[in-house]
C-alpha positions in Angstrom: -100.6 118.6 -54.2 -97.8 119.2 -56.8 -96.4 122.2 -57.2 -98.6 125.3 -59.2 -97.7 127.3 -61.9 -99.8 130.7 -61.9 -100.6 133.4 -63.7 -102.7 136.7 -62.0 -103.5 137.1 -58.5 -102.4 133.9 -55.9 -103.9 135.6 -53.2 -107.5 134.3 -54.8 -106.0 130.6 -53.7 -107.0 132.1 -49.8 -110.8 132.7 -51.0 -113.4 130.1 -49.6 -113.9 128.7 -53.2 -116.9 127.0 -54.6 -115.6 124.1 -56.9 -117.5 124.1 -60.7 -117.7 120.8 -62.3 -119.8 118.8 -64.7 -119.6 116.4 -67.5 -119.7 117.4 -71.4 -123.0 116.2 -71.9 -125.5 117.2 -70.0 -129.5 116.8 -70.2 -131.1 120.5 -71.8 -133.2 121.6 -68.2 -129.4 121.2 -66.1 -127.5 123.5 -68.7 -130.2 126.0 -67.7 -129.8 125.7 -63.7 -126.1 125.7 -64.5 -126.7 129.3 -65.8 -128.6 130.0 -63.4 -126.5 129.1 -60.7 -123.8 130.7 -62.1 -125.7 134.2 -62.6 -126.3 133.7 -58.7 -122.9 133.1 -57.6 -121.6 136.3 -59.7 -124.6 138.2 -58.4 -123.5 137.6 -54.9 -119.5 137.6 -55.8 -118.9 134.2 -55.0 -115.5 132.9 -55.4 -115.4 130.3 -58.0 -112.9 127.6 -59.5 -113.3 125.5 -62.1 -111.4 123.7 -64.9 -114.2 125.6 -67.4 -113.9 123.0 -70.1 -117.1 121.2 -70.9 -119.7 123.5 -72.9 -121.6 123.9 -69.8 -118.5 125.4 -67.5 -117.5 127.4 -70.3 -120.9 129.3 -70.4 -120.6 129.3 -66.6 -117.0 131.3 -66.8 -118.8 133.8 -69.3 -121.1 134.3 -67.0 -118.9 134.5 -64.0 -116.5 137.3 -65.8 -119.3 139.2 -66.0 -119.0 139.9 -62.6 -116.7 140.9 -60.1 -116.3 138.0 -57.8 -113.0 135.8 -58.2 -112.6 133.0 -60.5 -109.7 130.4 -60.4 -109.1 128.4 -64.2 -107.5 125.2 -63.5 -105.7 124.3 -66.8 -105.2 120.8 -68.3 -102.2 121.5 -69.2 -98.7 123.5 -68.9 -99.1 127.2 -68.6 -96.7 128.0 -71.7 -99.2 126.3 -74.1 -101.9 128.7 -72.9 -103.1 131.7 -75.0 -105.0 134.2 -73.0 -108.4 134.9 -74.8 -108.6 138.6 -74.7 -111.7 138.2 -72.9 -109.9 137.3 -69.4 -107.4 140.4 -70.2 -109.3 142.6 -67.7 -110.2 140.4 -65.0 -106.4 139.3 -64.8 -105.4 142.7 -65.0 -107.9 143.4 -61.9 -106.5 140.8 -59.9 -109.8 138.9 -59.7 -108.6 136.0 -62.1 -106.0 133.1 -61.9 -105.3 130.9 -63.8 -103.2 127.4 -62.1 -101.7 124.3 -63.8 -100.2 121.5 -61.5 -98.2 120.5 -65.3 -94.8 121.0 -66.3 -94.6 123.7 -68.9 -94.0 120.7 -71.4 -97.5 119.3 -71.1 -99.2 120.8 -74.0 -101.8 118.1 -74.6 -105.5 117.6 -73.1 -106.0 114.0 -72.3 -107.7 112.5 -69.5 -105.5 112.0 -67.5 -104.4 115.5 -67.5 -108.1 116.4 -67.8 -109.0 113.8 -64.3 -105.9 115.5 -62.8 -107.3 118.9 -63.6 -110.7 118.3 -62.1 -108.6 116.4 -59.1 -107.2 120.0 -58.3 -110.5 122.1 -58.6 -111.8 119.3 -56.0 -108.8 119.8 -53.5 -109.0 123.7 -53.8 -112.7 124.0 -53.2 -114.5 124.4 -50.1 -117.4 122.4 -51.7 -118.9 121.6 -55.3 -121.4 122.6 -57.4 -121.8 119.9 -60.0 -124.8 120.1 -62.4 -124.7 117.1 -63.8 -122.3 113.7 -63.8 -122.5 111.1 -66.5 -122.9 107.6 -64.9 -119.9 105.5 -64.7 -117.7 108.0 -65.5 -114.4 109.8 -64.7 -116.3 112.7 -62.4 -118.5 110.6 -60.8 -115.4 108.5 -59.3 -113.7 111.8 -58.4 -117.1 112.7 -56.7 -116.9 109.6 -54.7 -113.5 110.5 -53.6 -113.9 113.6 -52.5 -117.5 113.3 -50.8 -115.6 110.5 -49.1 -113.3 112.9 -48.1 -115.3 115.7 -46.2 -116.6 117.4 -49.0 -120.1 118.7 -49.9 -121.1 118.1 -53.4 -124.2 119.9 -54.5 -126.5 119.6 -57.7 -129.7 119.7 -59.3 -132.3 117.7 -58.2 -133.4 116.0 -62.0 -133.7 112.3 -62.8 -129.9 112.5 -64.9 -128.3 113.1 -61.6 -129.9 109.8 -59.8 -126.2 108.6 -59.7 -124.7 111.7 -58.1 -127.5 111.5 -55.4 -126.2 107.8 -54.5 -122.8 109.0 -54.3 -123.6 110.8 -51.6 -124.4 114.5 -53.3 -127.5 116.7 -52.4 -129.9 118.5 -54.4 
């Protein structure tokens, strides 16, 4: 793993953290268990990491900073072109937030390799992965493949979208 840059707490990297990810588009009924899996895991503090880009990890992260459980934001990007929406102030300022970029200060644009490399991170610094839903053929679901290959547990939503994440080796 490259080196981190990180801003708040890096004591949350020691947390047993549940990996968040999921692809931009995903079918209406798995936005909702994404919700509701997220309400759960701030309900019972679990630690979570994510890269909280896609519309649905975003509404997971609002959820999430609800609570008080930790959350780890895996950027796409250096941390000098990061604003901190005033929303995460508090959390940060409580030590449950971090946020982690394995970029060079210099890397101000989201592309996807910066975005695969992003969601590569989340993977490594998980203790498993909650993924509600993974387009077919595409960058997460080769990621998913990788890391299930590696050890890890990769968990969704049991829906006929996620057919492909079930063959990869994910349970539902």
């Amino acid at each position: 793993m490259p080196p981190l840059s990180l801003i708040g707490n890096p004591a949350l990297l020691d947390q047993a953290l549940i990996g968040l990810l999921c692809s931009r588009r995903v079918p209406p009924p798995l936005e909702e268990h994404a919700l509701a899996w997220a309400r759960s895991a701030r309900d019972l503090r679990f630690p979570v990491v994510g890269g909280f880009l896609s519309p649905v990890e975003r509404g997971c992260l609002e959820v999430l900073l609800q609570g008080t459980q930790p959350v780890v934001v895996c950027l796409a990007r250096g941390l000098a072109a990061t604003r901190i929406p005033a929303r995460w102030r508090t959390p940060l300022d409580r030590g449950r937030l971090l946020l982690v970029s394995p970029f060079a200060d210099d890397v101000v644009e989201l592309s996807a390799a910066t975005a695969d490399a992003r969601n590569r991170l989340v993977a490594s610094l998980a203790r498993e992965l909650v993924v509600p839903h993974a387009a077919p053929g595409g960058h997460l679901i080769r990621l998913l493949r990788d890391a299930i290959a590696a050890g890890k547990t990769v968990h969704s939503f049991d829906h006929p979208a996620n057919r492909p994440l079930l063959r990869v080796g994910a349970r539902f």
